[in-house]
C-alpha positions as CSV (number, residue, x, y, z in Angstrom):
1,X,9.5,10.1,4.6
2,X,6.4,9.5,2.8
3,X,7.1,8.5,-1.2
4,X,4.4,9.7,-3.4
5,X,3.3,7.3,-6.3
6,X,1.4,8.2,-9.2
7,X,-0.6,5.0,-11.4
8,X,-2.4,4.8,-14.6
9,X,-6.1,3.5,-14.9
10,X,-7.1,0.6,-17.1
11,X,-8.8,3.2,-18.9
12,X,-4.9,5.4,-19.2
13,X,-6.3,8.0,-17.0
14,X,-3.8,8.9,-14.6
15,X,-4.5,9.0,-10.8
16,X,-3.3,11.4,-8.7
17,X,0.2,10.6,-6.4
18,X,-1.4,9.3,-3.4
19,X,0.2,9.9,0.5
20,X,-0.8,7.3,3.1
21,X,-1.4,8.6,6.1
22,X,1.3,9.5,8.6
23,X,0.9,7.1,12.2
24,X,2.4,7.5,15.6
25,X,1.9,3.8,16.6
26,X,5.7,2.4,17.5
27,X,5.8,-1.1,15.4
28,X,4.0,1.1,12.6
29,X,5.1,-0.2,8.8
30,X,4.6,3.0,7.6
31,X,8.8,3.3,6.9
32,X,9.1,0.0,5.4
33,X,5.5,-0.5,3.6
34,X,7.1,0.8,0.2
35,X,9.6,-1.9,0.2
36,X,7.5,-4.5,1.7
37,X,5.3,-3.5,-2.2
38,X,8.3,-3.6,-3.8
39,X,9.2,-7.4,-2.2
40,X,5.3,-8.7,-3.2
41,X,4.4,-7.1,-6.2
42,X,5.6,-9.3,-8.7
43,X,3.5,-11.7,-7.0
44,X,0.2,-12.5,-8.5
45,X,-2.5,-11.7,-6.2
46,X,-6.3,-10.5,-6.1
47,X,-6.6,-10.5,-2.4
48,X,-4.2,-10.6,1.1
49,X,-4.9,-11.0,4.9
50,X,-2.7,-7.9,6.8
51,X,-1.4,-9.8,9.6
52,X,0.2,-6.6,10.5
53,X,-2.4,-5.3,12.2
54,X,-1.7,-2.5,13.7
55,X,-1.9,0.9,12.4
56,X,-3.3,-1.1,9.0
57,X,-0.8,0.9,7.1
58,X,-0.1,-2.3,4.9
59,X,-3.3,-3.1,4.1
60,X,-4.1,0.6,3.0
61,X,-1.5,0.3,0.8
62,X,-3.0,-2.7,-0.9
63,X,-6.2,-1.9,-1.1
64,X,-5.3,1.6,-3.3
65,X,-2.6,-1.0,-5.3
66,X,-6.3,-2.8,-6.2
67,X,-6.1,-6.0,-4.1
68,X,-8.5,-6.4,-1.8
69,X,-7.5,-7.0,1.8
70,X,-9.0,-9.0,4.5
């Protein structure tokens, strides 16, 4: 199930609900990225290593939250 999200700009514009991409890859986060957000967001952060890996799912996720991923 892909969850569709939709976000204001800093300038109140509003973004478009984004869909990340749907993977085939078994280990894949792509069913447990949403909550791994949820689990880290209240986190202050500019900037993350994915140690995932992988499919990169997580870090695509990151990287349209703003942070930039390494």
């Amino acid at each position: 199930m892909i969850e569709k999200t939709s976000q204001l700009t800093l300038m109140g514009d509003l973004i478009k609900p984004y869909t990340l991409p749907t993977t085939r890859y078994q280990g894949s986060k792509s069913k447990i990225v949403e909550w791994i957000w949820e689990s880290i967001q209240d986190i202050e952060f500019e900037s993350a290593l994915d140690v995932f890996g992988g499919t990169g799912i997580v870090g695509y996720l990151l990287k349209m939250k703003g942070k930039q991923v390494y």
